[in-house]
C-alpha positions, 0 to 999 in steps of 0.5 A: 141651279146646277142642273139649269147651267148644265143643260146648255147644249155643245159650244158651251160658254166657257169655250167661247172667246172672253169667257172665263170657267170659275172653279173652287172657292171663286165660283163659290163666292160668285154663287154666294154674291149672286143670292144675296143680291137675289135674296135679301131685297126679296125679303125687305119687300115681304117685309114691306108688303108686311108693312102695307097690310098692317097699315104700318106705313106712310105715304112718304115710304112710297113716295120714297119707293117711288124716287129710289125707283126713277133714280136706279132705273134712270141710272141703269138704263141712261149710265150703265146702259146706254151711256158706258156700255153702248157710248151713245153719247158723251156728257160732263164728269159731273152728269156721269158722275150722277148717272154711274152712282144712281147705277151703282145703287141699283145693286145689280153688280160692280160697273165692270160686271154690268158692263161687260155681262152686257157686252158678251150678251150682246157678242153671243145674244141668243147662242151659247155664250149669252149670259142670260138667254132664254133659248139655249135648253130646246124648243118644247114648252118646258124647256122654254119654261126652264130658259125663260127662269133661267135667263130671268135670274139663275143665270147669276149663278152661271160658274163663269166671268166675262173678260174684262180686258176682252169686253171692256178694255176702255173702261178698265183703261179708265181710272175715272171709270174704274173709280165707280167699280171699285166704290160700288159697295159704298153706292149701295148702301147709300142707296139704302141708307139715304131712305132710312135718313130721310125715313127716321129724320121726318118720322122722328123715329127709329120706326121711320128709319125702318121704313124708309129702309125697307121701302126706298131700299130693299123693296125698290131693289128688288122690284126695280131689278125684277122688271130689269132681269125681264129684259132680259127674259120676257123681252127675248121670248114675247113681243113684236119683231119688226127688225131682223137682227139674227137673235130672239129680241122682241119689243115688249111693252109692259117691259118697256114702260117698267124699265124706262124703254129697255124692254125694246129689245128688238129694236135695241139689238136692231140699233145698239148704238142708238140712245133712243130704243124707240124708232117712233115717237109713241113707243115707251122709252122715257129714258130716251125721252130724257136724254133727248131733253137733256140734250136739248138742255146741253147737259148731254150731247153727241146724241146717236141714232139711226137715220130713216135709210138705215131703219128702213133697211133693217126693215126690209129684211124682216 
């Protein structure tokens, strides 16, 4: 993996504003999160497809893949995402509440983590800085081999950290905020204990508990968050471009049905502060169709979005 982070080319990341270089025992401890959270879902969902093909399994486990699936999703994309990162909106305590502990349980780092990697991907998006671009290692097939891995998951293991006073002074200045940072592991074992529960309680067994584990915790993290890490990979390599946005973000699609409209990434980095990634009523974005319902249902409000005039001009500069 080393090798991978040593071959971002002059202007290295640590050299920009708000990134900060790890040495010692700091950059070990990152390396060593970083696998874990690569690893030890990835062998919960071998052991569940172990478990499929023993005929092992229930169809409460998929049912319980199925909802852990929405809800981390659902809590990424709307809570992490388009709530705290971009402030496309504004809610109730209790709905943020929700939203950040569904994201939490998602497993893919500490809220002042997700947040301000976002933030910096998005200051840096496609040059160096970026945390996880697909386009800092050449320009011949296999160096965009080695981005497209790169940006999938190594970049975790990047021996740096993102400022969290430089990206997000607003959330660290927040103790109601920070109050999720800090709970993070308790959000995900919650995560993972509340399907072993609802497993082992309606199996009346500890075999139950045990699937429910694996299915509805560990198998759901991994795969929820391999379509998440396609964002920022896939999404920044292949699809359509219909806005200029000075970067490589592209609108994919598959990626964008798997992870509730993320993967509309040209059109997020057109419109940042947009709650909807979709700008026509028939491109993938759940999440944005969720938030439009619930704010017809006053749980959310102060909904943001472009109007015609500010798409169309994007538009014209393609």
């Amino acid at each position: 993996m080393r090798s991978l982070s040593n071959a971002i080319p002059a202007g290295t990341p640590s050299r920009r504003p708000g990134i900060t270089p790890l040495v010692g025992s700091s950059a070990a401890i990152k390396k060593a999160t970083a696998l874990a959270v690569m690893l030890v879902p990835l062998a919960g969902f071998v052991l569940a497809l172990r478990q499929l093909a023993s005929g092992d399994w229930r169809p409460l486990d998929l049912e319980l893949f199925a909802a852990g699936y929405f809800v981390q999703m659902a809590g990424i994309t709307m809570g992490f995402h388009r709530y705290l990162a971009h402030k496309t909106f504004r809610t109730s305590r209790m709905v943020e509440a929700v939203l950040l502990i569904a994201g939490s349980m998602a497993a893919q780092g500490p809220l002042m983590f997700w947040v301000t990697t976002h933030r910096r991907h998005h200051s840096y998006s496609d040059q160096a800085g970026d945390p996880h671009s697909p386009h800092l290692f050449g320009t011949d097939w296999r160096s965009r081999l080695k981005g497209l891995w790169f940006a999938h998951m190594p970049w975790m293991l990047a021996p740096d950290v993102s400022g969290w006073a430089f990206f997000a002074p607003d959330v660290l200045a927040s103790r109601r905020l920070f109050f999720y940072h800090r709970t993070y592991l308790l959000w995900v074992l919650l995560g993972l204990a509340l399907p072993a529960l609802i497993g082992g309680v309606t199996a009346h067994s500890w075999a139950g508990a045990w699937n429910g584990f694996l299915f509805g915790g560990l198998a759901r993290v991994f795969v929820a968050n391999q379509a998440a890490w396609c964002v920022g990979s896939i999404s920044h390599m292949f699809g359509s471009k219909p806005f200029k946005t000075g970067d490589q973000s592209a609108n994919n699609w598959p990626v964008a049905i798997l992870t509730f409209g993320e993967g509309l990434q040209n059109n997020h980095h057109a419109f940042p502060g947009s709650y909807r990634h979709s700008v026509h009523w028939w491109e993938p974005d759940l999440s944005g169709w969720l938030l439009a319902a619930l704010g017809k249902a006053g749980a959310v409000w102060d909904l943001r979005q472009p109007d015609a005039a500010a798409i169309a001009r994007l538009r014209e500069l393609v």
